[in-house]
N, C-alpha and C positions, 0 to 999 in steps of 0.2 A: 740071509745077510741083513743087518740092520744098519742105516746107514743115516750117519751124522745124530748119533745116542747123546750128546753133551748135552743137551736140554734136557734129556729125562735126567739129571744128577743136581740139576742143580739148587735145589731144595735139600738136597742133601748139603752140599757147598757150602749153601749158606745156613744150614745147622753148624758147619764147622766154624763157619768165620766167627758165629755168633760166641760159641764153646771161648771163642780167644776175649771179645768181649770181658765175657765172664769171669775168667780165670786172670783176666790185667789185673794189675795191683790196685788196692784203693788203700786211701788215708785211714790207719788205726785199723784198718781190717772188715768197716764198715760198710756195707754194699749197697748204696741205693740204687743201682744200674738197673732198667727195667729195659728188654729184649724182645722184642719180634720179629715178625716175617709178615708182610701184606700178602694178604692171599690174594689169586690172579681177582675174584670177582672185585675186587675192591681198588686196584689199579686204577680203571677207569675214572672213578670215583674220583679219589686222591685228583689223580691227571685235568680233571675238570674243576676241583676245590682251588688248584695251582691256577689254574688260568680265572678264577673269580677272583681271587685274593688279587691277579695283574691288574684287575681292571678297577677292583675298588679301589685299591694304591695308587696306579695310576701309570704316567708313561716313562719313571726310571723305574719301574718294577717288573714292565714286562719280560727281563728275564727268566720269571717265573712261569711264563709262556713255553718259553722255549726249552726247560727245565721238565715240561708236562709231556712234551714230545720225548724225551729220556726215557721220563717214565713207562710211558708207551710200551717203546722201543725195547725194556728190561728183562730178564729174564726173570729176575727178581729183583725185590728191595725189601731192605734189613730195615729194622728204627733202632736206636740208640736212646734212652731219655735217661735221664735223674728225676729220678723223687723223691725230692728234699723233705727231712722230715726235720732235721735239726744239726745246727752247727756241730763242728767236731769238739769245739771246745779250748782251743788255743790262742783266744782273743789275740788273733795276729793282725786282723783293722785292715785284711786285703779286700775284703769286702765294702768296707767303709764305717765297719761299726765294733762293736765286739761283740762275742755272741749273741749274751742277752737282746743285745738294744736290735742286733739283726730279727731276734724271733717276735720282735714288735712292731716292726715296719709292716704300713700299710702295702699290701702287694698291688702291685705294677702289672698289669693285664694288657699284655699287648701282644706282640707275636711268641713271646714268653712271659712267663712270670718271675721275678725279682722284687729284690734282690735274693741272691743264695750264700751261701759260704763258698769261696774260692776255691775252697778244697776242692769240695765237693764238684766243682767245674772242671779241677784239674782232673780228677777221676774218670767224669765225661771222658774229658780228651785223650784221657788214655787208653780208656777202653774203644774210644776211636780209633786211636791208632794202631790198635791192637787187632784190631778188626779189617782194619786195610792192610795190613802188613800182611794177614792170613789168606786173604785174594789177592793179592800179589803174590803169596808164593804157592798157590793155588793158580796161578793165571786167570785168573778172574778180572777182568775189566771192570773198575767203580770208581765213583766219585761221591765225597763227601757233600751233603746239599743241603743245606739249610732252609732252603727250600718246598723239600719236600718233609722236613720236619713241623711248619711250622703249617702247611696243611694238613697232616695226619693231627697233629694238637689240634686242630680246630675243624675236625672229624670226631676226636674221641677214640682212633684207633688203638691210642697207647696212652698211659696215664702218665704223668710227669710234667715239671714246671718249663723243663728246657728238651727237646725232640728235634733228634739229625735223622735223616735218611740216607740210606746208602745204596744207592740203585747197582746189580751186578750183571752182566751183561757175559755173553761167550759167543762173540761174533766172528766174524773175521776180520772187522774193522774196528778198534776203539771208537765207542759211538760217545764217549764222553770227551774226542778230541777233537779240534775245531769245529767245536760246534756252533754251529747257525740257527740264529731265530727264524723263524717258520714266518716265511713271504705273508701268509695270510693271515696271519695272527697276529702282526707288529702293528 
């Protein structure tokens, strides 16, 4: 008898969610969408880069504290990034510029890089969405975390201007619901 096997699967899981990722739509058919999986050694990692990033920011940041305990807690986490390489080409000025004048702005280095072409953002977000909708009808427990994006960017786990994480959990309790910052961390 094996009992309580939903932890050995879920690296499989989350090759599927990612598969949805992938397969979302993007603008002109263009795919800058780059895809992972943090392996368990590198959790830790992440979960402690989250809790430096709280303290250098400072004390409305500390939910990224509490954010690190998620992590923890995970069974996994998926990263989601773009890596912009160039506007699509429909000087539509939702970005602020038109293409050209976008691939000549000095880039903006801070918890991401910018600016990007809209598009290309909206693509992100679909392949987000696309990717939660897959653990959810997988019953997979996640939450979208920006979070934990903006410490894997500033690990180098994953290449790309703009990086979400997506922590998946199979507990018995949704751990991404009322959650609570950690007594000794605040």
């Amino acid at each position: 008898m094996k009992l309580n096997p939903e932890k050995e699967i879920i690296e499989d899981l989350a090759k599927q969610i990612l598969v949805c990722a992938r397969t979302a739509p993007k603008t002109k058919g263009e795919d800058d969408i780059i895809l992972g999986i943090v392996e368990e050694n590198e959790k830790e990692l992440l979960a402690k880069e989250m809790e430096k990033i709280a303290d250098e920011k400072g004390k409305t940041f500390q939910f990224f504290k509490r954010d690190a305990d998620n992590v923890r807690n995970s069974e996994a986490i998926i990263l989601i990034s773009i890596d912009f390489k160039k506007p699509i080409g429909l000087n539509c000025g939702a970005c602020g510029f038109t293409c050209d004048t976008l691939l000549k702005q000095e880039k903006q280095k801070l918890d991401y890089e910018g600016p990007l072409c809209a598009f290309k953002l909206i693509d992100l977000g679909i392949a987000i969405g696309s990717a939660v909708a897959k653990a959810k009808d997988l019953c997979v427990d996640n939450r979208v975390m920006y979070t934990i994006g903006v410490a894997a960017k500033r690990l180098g786990l994953i290449p790309g201007q703009v990086v979400i994480g997506i922590p998946l959990s199979v507990k018995g309790k949704n751990i991404f619901f009322d959650r609570k910052y950690p007594k000794d961390k605040k």
